[in-house]
mmCIF file of the protein (N, C-alpha, C, O) and its ligand, coordinates in Angstrom:
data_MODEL
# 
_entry.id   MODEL 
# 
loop_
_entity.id 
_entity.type 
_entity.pdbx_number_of_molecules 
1 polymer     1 
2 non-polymer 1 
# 
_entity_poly.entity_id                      1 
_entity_poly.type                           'polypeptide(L)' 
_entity_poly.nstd_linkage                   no 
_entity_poly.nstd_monomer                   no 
_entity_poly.pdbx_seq_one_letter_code       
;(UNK)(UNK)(UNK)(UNK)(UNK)(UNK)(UNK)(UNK)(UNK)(UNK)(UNK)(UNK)(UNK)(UNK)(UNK)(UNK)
(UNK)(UNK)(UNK)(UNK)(UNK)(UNK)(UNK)(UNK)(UNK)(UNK)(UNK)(UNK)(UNK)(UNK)(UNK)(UNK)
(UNK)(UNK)(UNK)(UNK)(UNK)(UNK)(UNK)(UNK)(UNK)(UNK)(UNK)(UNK)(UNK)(UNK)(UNK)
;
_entity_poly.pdbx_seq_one_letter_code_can   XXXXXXXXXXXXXXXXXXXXXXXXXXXXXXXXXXXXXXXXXXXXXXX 
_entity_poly.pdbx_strand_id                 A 
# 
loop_
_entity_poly_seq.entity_id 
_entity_poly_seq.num 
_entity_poly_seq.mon_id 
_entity_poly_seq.hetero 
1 1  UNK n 
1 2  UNK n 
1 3  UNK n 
1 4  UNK n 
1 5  UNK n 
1 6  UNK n 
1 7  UNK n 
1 8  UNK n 
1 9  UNK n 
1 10 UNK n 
1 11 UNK n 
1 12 UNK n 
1 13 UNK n 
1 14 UNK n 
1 15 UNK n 
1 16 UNK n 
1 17 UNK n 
1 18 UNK n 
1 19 UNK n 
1 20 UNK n 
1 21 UNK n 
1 22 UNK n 
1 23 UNK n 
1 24 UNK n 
1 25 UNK n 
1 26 UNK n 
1 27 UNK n 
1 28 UNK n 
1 29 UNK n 
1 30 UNK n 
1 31 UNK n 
1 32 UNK n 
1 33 UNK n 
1 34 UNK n 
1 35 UNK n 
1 36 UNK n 
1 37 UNK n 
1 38 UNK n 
1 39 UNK n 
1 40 UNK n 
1 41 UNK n 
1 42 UNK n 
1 43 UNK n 
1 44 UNK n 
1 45 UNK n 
1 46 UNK n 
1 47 UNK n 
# 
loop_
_struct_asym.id 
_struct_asym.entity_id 
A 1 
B 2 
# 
loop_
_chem_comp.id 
_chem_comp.type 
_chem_comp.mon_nstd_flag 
UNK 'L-peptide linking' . 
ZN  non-polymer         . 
# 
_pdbx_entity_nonpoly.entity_id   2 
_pdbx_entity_nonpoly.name        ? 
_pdbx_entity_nonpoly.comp_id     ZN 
# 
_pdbx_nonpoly_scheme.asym_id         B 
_pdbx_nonpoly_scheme.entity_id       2 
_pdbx_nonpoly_scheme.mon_id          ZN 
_pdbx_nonpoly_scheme.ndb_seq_num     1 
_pdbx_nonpoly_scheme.pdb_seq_num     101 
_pdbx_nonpoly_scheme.auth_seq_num    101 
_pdbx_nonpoly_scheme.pdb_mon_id      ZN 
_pdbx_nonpoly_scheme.auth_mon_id     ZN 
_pdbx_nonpoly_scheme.pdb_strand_id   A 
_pdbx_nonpoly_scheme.pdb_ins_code    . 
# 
loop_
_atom_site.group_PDB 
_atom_site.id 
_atom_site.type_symbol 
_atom_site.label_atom_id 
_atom_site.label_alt_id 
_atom_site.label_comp_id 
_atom_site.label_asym_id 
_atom_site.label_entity_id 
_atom_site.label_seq_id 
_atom_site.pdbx_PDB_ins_code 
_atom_site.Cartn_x 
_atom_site.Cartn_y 
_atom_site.Cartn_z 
_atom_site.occupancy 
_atom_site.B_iso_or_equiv 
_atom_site.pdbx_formal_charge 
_atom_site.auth_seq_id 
_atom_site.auth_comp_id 
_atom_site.auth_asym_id 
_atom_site.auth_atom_id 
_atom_site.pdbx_PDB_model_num 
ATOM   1   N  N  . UNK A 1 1  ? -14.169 12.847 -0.374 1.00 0.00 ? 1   UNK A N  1 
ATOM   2   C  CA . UNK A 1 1  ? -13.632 11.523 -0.024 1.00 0.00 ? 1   UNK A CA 1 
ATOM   3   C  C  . UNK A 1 1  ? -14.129 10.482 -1.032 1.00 0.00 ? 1   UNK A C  1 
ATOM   4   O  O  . UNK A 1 1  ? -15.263 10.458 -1.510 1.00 0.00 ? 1   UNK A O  1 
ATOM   5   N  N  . UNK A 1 2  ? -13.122 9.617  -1.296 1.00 0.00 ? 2   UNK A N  1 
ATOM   6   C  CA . UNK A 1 2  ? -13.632 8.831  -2.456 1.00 0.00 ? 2   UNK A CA 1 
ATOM   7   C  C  . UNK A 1 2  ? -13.409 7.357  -2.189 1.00 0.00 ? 2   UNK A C  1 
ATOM   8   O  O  . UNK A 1 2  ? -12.377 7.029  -1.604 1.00 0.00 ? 2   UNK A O  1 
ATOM   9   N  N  . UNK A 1 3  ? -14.297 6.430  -2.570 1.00 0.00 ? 3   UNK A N  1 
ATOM   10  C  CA . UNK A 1 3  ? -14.331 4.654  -1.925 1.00 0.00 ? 3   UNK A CA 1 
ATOM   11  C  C  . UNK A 1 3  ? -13.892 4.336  -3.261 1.00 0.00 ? 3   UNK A C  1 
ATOM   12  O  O  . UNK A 1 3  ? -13.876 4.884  -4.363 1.00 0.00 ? 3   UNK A O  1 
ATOM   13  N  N  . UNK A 1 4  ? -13.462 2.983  -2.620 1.00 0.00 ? 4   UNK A N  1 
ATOM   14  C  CA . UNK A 1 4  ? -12.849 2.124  -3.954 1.00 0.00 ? 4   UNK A CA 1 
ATOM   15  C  C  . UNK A 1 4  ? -13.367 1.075  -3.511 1.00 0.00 ? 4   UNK A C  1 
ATOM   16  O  O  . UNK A 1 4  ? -13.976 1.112  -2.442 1.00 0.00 ? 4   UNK A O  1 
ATOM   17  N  N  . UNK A 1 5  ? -13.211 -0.380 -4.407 1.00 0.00 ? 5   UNK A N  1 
ATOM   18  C  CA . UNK A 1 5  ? -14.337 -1.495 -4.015 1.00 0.00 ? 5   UNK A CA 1 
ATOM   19  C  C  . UNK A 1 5  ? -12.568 -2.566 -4.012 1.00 0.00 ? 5   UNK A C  1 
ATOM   20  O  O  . UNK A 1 5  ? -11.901 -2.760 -5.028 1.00 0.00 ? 5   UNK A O  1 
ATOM   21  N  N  . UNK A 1 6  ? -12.225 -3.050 -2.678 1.00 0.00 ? 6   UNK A N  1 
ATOM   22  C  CA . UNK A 1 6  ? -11.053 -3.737 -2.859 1.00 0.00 ? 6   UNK A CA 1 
ATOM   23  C  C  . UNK A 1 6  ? -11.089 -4.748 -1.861 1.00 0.00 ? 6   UNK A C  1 
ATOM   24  O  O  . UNK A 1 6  ? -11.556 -4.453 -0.761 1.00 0.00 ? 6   UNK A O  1 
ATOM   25  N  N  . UNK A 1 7  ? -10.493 -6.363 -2.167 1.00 0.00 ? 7   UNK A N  1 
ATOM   26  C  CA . UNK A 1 7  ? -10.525 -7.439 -1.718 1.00 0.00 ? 7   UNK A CA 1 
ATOM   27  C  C  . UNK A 1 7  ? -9.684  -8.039 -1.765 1.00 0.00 ? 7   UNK A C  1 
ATOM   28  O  O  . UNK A 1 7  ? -9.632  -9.178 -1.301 1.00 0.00 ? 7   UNK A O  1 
ATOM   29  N  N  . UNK A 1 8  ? -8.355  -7.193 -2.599 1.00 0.00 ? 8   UNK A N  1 
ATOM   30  C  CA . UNK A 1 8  ? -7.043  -8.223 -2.191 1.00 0.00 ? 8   UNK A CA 1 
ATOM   31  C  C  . UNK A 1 8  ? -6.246  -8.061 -0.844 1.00 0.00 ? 8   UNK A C  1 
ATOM   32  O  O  . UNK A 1 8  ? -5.130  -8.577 -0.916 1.00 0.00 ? 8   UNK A O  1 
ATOM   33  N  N  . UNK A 1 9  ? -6.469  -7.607 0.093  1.00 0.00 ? 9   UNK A N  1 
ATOM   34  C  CA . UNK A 1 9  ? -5.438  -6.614 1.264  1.00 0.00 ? 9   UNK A CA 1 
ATOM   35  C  C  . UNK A 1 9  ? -6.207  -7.872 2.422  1.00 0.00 ? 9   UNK A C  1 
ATOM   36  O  O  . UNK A 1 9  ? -5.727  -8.781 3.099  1.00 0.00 ? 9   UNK A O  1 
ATOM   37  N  N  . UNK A 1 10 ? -7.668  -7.327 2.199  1.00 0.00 ? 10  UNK A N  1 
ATOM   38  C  CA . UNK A 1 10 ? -8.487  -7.745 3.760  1.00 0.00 ? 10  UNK A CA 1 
ATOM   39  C  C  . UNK A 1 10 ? -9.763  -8.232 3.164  1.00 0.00 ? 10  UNK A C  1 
ATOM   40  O  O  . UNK A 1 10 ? -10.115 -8.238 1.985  1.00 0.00 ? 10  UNK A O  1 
ATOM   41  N  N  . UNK A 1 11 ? -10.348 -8.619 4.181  1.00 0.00 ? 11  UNK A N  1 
ATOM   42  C  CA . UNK A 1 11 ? -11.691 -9.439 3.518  1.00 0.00 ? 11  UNK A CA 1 
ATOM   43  C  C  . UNK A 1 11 ? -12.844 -7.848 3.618  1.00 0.00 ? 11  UNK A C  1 
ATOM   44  O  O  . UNK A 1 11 ? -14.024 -8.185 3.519  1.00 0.00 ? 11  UNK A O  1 
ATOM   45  N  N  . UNK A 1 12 ? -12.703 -6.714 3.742  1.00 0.00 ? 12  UNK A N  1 
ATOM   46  C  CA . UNK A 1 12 ? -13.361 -6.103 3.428  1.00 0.00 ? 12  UNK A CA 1 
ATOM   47  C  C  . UNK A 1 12 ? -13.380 -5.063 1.985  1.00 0.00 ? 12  UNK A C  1 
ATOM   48  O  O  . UNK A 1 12 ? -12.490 -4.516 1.335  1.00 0.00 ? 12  UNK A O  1 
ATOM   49  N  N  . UNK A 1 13 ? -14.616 -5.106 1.898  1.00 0.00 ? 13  UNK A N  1 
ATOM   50  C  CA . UNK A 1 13 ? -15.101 -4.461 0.023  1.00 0.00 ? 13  UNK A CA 1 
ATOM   51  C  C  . UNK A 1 13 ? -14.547 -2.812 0.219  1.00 0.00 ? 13  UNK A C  1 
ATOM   52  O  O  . UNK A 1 13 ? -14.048 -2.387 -0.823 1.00 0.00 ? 13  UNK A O  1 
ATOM   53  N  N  . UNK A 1 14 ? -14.551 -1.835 1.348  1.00 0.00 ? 14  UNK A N  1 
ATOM   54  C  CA . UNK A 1 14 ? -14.565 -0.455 0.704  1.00 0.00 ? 14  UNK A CA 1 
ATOM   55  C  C  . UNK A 1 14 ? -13.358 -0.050 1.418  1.00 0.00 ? 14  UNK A C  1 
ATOM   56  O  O  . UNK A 1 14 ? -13.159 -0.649 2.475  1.00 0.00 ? 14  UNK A O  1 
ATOM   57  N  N  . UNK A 1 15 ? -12.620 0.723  1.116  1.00 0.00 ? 15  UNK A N  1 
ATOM   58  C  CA . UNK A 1 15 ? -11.468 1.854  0.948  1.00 0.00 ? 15  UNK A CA 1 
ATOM   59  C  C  . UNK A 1 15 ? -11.614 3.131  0.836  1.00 0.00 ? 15  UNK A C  1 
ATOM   60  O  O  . UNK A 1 15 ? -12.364 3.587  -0.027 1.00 0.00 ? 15  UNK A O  1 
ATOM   61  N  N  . UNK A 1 16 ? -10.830 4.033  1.800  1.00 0.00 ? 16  UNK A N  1 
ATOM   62  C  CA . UNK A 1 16 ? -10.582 5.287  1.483  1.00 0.00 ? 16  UNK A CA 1 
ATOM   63  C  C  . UNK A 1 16 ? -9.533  6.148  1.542  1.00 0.00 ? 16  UNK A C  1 
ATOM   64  O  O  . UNK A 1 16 ? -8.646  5.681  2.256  1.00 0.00 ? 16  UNK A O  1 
ATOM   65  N  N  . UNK A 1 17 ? -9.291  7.106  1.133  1.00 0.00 ? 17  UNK A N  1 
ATOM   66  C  CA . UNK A 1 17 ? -7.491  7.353  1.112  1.00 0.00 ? 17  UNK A CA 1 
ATOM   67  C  C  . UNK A 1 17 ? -7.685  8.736  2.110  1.00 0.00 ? 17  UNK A C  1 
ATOM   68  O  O  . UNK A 1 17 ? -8.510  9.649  2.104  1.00 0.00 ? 17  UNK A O  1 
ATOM   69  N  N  . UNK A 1 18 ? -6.217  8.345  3.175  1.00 0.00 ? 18  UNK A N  1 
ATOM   70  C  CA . UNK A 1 18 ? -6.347  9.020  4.595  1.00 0.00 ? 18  UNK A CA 1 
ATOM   71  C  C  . UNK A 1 18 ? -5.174  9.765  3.905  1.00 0.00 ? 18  UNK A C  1 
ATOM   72  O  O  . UNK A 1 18 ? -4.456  9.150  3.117  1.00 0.00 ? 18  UNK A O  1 
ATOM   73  N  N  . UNK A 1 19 ? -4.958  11.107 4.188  1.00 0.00 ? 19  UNK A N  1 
ATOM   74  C  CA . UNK A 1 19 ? -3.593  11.499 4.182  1.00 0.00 ? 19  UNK A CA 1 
ATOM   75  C  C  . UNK A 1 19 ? -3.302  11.473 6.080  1.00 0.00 ? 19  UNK A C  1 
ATOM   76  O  O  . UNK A 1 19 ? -4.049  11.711 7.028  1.00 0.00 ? 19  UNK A O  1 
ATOM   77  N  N  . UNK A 1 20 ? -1.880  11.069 5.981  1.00 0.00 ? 20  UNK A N  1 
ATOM   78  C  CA . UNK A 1 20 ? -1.059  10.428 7.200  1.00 0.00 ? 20  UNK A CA 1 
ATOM   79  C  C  . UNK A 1 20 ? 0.298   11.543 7.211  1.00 0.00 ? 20  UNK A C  1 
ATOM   80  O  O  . UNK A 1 20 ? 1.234   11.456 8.005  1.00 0.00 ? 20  UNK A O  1 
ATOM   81  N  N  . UNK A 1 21 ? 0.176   12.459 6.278  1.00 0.00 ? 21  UNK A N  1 
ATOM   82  C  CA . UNK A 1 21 ? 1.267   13.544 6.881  1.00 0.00 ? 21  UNK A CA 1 
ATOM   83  C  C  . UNK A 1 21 ? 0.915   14.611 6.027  1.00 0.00 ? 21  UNK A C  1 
ATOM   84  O  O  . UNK A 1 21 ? 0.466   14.267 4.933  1.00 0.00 ? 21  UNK A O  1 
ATOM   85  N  N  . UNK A 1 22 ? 1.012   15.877 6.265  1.00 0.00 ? 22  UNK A N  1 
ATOM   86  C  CA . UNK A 1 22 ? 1.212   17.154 5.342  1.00 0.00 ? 22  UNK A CA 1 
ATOM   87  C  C  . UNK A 1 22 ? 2.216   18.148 5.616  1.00 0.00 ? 22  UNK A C  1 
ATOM   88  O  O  . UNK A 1 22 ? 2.088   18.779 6.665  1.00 0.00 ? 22  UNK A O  1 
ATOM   89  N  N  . UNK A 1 23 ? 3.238   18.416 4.831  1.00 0.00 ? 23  UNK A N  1 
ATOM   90  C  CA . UNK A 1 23 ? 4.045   19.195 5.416  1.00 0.00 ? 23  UNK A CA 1 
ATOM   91  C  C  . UNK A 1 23 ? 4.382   20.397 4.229  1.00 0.00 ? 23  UNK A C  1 
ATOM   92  O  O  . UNK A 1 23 ? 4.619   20.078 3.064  1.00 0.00 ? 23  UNK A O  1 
ATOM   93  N  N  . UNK A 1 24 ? 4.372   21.473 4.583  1.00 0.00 ? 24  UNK A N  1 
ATOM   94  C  CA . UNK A 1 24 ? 4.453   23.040 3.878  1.00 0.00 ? 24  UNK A CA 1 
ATOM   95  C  C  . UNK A 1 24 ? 3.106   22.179 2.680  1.00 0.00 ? 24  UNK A C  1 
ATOM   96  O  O  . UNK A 1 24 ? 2.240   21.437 3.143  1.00 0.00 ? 24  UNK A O  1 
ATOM   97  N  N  . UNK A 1 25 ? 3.208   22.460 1.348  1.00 0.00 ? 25  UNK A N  1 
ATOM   98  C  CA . UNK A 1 25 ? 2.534   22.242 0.313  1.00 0.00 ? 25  UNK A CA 1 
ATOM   99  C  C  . UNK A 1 25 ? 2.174   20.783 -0.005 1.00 0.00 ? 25  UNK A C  1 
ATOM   100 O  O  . UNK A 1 25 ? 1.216   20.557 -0.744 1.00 0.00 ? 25  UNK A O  1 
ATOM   101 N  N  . UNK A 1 26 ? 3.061   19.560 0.637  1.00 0.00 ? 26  UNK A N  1 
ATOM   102 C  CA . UNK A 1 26 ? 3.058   18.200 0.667  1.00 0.00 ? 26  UNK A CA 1 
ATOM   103 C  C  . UNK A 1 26 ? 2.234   17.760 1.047  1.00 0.00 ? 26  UNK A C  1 
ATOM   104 O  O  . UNK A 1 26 ? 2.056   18.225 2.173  1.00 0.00 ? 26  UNK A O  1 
ATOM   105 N  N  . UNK A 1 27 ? 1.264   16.830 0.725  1.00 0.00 ? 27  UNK A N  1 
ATOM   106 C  CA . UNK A 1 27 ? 0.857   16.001 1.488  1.00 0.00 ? 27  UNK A CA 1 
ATOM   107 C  C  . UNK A 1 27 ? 0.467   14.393 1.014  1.00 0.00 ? 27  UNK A C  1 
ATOM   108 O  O  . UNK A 1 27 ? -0.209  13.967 0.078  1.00 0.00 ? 27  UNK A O  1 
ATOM   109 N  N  . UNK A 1 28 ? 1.161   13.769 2.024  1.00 0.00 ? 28  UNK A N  1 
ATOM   110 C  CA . UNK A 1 28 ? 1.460   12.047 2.108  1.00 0.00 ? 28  UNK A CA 1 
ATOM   111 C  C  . UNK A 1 28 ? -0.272  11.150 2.095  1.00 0.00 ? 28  UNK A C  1 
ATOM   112 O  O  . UNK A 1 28 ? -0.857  11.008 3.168  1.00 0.00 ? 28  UNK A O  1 
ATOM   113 N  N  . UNK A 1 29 ? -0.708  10.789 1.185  1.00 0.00 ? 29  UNK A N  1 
ATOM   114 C  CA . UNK A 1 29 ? -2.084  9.837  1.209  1.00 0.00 ? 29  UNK A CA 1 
ATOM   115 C  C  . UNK A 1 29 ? -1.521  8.463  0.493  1.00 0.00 ? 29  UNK A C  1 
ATOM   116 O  O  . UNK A 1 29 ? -0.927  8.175  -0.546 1.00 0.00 ? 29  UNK A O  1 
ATOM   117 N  N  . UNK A 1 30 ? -1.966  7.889  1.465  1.00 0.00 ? 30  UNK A N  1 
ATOM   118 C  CA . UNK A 1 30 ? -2.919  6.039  1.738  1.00 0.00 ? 30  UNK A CA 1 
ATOM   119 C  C  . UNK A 1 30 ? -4.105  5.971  1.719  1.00 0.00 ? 30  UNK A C  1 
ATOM   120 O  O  . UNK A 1 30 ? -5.109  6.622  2.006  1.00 0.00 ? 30  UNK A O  1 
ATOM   121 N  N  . UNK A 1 31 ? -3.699  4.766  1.198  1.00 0.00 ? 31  UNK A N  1 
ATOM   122 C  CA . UNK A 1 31 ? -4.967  4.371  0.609  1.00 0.00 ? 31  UNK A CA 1 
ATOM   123 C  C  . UNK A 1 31 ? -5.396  3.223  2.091  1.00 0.00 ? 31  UNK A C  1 
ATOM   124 O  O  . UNK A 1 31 ? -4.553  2.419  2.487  1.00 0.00 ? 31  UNK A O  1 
ATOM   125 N  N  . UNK A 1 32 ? -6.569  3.313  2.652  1.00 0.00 ? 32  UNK A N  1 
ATOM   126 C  CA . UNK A 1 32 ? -6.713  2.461  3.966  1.00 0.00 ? 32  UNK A CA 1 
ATOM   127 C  C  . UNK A 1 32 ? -7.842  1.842  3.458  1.00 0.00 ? 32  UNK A C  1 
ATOM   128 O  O  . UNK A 1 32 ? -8.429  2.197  2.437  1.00 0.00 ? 32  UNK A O  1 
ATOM   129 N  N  . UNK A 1 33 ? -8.220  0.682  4.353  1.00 0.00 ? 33  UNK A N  1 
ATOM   130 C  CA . UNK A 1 33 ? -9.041  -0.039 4.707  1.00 0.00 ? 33  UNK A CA 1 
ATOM   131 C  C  . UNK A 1 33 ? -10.557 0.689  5.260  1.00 0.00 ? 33  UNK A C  1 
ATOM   132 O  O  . UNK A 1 33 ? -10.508 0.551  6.483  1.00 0.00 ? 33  UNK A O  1 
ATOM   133 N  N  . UNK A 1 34 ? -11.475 1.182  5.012  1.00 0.00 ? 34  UNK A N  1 
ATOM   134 C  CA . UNK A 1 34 ? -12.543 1.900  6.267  1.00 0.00 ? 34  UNK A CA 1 
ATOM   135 C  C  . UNK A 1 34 ? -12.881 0.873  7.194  1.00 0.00 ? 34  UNK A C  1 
ATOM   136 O  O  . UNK A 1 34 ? -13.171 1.340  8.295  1.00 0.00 ? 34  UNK A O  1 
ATOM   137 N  N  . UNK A 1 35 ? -12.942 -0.339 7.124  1.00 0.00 ? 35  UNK A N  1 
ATOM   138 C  CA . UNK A 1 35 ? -13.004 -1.151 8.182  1.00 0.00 ? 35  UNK A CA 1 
ATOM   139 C  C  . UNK A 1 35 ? -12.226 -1.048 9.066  1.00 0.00 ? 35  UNK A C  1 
ATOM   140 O  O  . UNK A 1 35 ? -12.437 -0.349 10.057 1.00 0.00 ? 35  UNK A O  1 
ATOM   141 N  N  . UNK A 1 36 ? -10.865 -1.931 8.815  1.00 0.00 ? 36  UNK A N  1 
ATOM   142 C  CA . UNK A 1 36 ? -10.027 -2.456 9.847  1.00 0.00 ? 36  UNK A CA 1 
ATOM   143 C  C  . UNK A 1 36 ? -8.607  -1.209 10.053 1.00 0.00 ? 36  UNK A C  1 
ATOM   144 O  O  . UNK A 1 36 ? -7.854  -1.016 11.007 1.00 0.00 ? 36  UNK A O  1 
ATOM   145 N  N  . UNK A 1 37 ? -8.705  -0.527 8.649  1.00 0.00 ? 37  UNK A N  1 
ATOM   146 C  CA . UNK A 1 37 ? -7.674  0.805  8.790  1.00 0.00 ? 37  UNK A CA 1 
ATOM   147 C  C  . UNK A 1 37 ? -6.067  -0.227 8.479  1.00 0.00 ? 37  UNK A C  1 
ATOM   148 O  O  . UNK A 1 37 ? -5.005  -0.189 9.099  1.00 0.00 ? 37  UNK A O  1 
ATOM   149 N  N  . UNK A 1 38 ? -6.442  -1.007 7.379  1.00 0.00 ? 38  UNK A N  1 
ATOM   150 C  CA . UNK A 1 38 ? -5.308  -1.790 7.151  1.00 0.00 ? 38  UNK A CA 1 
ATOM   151 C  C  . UNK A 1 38 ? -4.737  -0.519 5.818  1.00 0.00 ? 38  UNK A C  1 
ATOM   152 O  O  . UNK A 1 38 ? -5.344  0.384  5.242  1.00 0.00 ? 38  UNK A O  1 
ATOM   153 N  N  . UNK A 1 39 ? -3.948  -0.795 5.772  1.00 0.00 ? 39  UNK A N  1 
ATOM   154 C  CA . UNK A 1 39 ? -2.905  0.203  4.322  1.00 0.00 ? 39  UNK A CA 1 
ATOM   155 C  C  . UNK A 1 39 ? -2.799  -0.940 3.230  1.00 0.00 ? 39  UNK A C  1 
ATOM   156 O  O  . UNK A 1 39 ? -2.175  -1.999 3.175  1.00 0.00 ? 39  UNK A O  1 
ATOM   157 N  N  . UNK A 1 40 ? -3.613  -0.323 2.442  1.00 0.00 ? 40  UNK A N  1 
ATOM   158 C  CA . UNK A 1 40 ? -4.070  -1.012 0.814  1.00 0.00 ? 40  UNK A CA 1 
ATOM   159 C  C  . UNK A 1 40 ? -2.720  -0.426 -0.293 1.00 0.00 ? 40  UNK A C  1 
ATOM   160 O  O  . UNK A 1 40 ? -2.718  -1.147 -1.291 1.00 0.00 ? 40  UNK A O  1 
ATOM   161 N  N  . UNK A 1 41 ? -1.797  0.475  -0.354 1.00 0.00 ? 41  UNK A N  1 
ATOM   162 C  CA . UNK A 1 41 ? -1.297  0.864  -1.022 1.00 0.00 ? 41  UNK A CA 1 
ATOM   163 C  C  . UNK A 1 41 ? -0.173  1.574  -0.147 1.00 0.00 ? 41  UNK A C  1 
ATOM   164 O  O  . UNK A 1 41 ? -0.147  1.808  1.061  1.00 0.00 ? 41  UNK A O  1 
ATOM   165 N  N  . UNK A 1 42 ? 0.883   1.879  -1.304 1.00 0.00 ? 42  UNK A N  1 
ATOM   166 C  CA . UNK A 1 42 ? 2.327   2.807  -0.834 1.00 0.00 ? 42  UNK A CA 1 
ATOM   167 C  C  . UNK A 1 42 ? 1.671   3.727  -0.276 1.00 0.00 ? 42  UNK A C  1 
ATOM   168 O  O  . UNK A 1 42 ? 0.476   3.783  -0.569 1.00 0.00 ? 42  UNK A O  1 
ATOM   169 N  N  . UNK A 1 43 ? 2.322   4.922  0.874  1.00 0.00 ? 43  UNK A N  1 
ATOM   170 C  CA . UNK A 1 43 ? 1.967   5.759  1.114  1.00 0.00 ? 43  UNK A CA 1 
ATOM   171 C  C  . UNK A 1 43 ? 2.309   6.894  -0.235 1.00 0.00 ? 43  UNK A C  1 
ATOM   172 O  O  . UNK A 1 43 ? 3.193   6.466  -0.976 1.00 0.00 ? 43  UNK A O  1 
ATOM   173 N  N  . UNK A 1 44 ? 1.824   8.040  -0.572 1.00 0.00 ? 44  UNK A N  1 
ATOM   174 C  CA . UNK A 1 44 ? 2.240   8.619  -1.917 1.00 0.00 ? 44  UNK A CA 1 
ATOM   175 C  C  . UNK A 1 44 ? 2.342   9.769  -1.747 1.00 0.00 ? 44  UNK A C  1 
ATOM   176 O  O  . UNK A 1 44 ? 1.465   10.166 -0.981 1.00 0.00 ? 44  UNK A O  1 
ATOM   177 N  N  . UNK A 1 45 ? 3.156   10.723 -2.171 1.00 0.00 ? 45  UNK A N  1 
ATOM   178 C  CA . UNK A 1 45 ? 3.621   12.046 -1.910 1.00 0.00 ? 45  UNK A CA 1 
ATOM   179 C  C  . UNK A 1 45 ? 3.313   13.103 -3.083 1.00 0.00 ? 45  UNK A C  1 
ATOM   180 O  O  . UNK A 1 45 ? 3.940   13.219 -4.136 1.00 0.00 ? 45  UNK A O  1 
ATOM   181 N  N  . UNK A 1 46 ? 2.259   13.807 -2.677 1.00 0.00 ? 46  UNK A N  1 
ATOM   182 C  CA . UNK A 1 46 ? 1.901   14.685 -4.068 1.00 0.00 ? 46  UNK A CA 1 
ATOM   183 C  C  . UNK A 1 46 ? 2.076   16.363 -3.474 1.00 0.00 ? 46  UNK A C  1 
ATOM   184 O  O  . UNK A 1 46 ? 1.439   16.684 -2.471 1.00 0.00 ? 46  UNK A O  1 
ATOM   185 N  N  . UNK A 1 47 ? 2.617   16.973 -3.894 1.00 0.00 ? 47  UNK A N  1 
ATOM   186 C  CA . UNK A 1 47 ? 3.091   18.292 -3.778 1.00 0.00 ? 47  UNK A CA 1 
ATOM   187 C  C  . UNK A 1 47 ? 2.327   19.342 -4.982 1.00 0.00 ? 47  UNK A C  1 
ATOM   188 O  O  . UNK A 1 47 ? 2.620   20.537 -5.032 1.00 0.00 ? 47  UNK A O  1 
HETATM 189 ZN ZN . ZN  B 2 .  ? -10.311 -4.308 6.196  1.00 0.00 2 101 ZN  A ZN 1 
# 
């Protein structure tokens, strides 16, 4: 799991990227908030 240091979304400093779907070989990661669980970025589809 990897943090990022981000302050444009929410007033909190750290981030981590959740995957929010996986399907056969797919799987969908966001980038969230660890605080408030706000979505910092597109969701992104890497296969
Ligand atoms: Zn936040």
């Amino acid at each position: 799991m990897e943090d990022f240091s981000i302050t444009e979304v929410c007033a909190h400093d750290i981030a981590k990227i959740k995957v929010i779907a996986s399907v056969a070989t797919c799987e969908t990661t966001v980038l969230v908030c660890t605080e408030c669980g706000e979505h910092l970025s597109e969701p992104k589809t890497e296969c």
